[in-house]
C-alpha positions as a Markdown table, in Angstrom:
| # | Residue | x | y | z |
|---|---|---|---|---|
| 1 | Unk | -30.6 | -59.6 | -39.1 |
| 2 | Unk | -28.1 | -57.7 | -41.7 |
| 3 | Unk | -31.7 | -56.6 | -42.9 |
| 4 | Unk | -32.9 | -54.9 | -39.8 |
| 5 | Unk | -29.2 | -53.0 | -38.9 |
| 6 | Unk | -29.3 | -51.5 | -42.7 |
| 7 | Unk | -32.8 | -50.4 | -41.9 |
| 8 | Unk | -31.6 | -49.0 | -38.8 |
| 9 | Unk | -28.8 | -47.3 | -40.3 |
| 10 | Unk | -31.0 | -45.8 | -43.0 |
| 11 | Unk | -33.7 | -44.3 | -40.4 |
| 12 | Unk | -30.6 | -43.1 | -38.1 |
| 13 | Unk | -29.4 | -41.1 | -41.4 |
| 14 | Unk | -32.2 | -39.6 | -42.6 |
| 15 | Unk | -33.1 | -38.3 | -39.2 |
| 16 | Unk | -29.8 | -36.7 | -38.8 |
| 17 | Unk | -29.8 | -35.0 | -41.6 |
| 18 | Unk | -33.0 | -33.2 | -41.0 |
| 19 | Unk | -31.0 | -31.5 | -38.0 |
| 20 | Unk | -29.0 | -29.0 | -40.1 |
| 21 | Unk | -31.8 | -27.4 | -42.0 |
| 22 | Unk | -33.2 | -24.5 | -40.8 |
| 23 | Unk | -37.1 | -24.3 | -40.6 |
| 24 | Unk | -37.7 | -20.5 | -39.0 |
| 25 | Unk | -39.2 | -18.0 | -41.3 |
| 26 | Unk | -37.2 | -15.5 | -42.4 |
| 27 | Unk | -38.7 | -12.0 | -41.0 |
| 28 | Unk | -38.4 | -8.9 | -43.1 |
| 29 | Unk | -38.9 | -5.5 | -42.4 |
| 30 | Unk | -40.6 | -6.0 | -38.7 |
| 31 | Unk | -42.0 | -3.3 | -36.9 |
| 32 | Unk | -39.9 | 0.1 | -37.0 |
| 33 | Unk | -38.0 | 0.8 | -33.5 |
| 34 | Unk | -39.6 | 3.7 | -32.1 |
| 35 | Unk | -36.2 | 5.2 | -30.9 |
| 36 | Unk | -34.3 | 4.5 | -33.0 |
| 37 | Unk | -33.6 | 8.2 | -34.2 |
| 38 | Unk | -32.8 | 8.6 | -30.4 |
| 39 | Unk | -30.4 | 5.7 | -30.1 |
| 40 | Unk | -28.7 | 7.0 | -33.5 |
| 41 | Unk | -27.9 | 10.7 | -32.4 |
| 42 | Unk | -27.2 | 9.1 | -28.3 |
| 43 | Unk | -23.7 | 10.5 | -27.3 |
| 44 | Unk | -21.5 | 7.4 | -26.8 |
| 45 | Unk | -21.4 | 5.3 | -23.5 |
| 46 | Unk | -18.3 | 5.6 | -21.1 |
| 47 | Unk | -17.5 | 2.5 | -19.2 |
| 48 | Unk | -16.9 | 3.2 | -15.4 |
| 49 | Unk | -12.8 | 2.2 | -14.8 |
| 50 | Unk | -11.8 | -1.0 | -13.3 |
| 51 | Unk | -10.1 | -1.7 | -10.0 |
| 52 | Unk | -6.6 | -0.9 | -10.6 |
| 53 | Unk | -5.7 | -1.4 | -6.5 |
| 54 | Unk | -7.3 | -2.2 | -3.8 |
| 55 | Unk | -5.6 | -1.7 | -0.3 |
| 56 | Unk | -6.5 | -1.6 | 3.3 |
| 57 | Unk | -4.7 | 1.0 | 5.6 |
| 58 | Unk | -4.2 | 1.5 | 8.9 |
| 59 | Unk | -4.0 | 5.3 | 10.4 |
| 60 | Unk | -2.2 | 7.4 | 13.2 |
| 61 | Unk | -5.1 | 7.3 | 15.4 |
| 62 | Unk | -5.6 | 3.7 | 14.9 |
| 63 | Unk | -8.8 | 3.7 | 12.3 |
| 64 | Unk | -8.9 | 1.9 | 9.4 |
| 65 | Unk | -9.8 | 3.0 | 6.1 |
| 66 | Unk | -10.6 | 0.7 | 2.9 |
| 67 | Unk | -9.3 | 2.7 | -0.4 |
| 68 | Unk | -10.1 | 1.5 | -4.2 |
| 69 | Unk | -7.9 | 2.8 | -6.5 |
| 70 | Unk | -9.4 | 3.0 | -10.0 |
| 71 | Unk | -7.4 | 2.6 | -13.5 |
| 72 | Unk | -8.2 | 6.2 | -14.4 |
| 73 | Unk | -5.7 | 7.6 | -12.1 |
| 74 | Unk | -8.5 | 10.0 | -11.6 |
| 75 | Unk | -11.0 | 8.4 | -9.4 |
| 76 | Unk | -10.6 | 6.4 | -5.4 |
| 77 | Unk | -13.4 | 5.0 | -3.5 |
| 78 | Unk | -12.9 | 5.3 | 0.1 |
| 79 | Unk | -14.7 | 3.6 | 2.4 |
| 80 | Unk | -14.1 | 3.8 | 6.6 |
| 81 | Unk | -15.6 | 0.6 | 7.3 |
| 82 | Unk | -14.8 | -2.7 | 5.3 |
| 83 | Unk | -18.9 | -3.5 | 3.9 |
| 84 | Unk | -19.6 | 0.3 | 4.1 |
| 85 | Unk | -20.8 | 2.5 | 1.6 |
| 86 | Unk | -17.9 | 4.2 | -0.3 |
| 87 | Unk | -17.2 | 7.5 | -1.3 |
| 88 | Unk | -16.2 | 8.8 | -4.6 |
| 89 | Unk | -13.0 | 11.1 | -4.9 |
| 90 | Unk | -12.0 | 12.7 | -7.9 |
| 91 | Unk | -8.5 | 14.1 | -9.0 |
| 92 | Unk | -8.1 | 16.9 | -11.2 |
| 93 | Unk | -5.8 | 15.1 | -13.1 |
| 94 | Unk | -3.4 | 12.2 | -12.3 |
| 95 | Unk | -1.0 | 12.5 | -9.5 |
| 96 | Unk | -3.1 | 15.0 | -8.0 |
| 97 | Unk | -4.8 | 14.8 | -4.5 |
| 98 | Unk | -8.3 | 12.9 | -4.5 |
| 99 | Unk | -10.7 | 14.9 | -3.3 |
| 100 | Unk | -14.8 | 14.9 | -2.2 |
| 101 | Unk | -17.2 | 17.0 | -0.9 |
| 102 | Unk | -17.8 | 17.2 | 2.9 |
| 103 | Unk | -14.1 | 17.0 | 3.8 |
| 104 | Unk | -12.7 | 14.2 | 2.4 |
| 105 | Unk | -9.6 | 13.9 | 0.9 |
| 106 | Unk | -6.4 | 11.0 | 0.5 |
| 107 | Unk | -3.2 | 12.3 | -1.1 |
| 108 | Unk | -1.0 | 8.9 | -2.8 |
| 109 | Unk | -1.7 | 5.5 | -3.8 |
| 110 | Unk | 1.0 | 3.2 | -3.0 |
| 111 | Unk | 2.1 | 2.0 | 0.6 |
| 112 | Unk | 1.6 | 4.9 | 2.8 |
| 113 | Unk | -1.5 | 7.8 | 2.3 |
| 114 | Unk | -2.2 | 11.2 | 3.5 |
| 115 | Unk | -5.7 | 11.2 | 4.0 |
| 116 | Unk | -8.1 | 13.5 | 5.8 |
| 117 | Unk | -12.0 | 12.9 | 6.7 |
| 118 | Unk | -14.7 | 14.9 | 8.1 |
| 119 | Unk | -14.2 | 16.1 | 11.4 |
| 120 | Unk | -10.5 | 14.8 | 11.8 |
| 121 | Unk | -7.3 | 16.3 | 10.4 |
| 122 | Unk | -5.0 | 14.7 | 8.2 |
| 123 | Unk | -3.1 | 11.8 | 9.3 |
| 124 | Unk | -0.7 | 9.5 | 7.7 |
| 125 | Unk | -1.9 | 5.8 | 7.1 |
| 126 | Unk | -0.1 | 2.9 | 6.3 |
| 127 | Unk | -1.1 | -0.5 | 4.2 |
């Protein structure tokens, strides 16, 4: 019996240790990437900004409008219905009014907002 476990043990070992080595050749100089001149002279990627705030307002007339406020201080999407399409506004620089072709436009980013749409004038709106 003490014969068979060593045996056992032995077989068990030598099996295990086969696990740590690594088999895979070892591939050198594999075909040339043919862009990679391209990719090397590319001008660097800018990441879109994150969600700063996100807030749901309610307006004069009784409308709601759906505002993201992104962490560029730059950049809002507004939306005018809660799974609608949103529109991009842009800022000149921080602090400034947000702003879009067509119309659109939201002054602040806390608790209450200015904003105006197309066709409507500008009306206060609440969180």
């Amino acid at each position: 019996m003490k014969y068979y476990l060593s045996l056992i043990a032995v077989a068990s070992l030598s099996l295990l240790s086969a696990c740590g080595s690594n088999d895979e050749p070892e591939v050198v100089g594999g075909p040339a990437d043919p862009m990679a001149k391209e990719l090397a002279n590319a001008a660097p990627v800018e990441l879109p900004p994150a969600v700063k705030d996100s807030r749901s307002y309610r307006c004069k007339d009784n409308s709601l409008l759906f505002v993201d406020f992104l962490a560029d201080d730059k950049t809002a999407n507004l939306r005018t219905e809660k799974g609608g399409a949103p529109t991009k506004l842009v800022a000149p620089e921080a602090g400034k009014p947000f702003v879009a072709e067509g119309g659109y436009s939201v002054e602040g980013s806390g608790a209450a907002i200015t904003a105006t749409l197309p066709g409507k004038g500008a009306q206060s709106c609440k969180a």
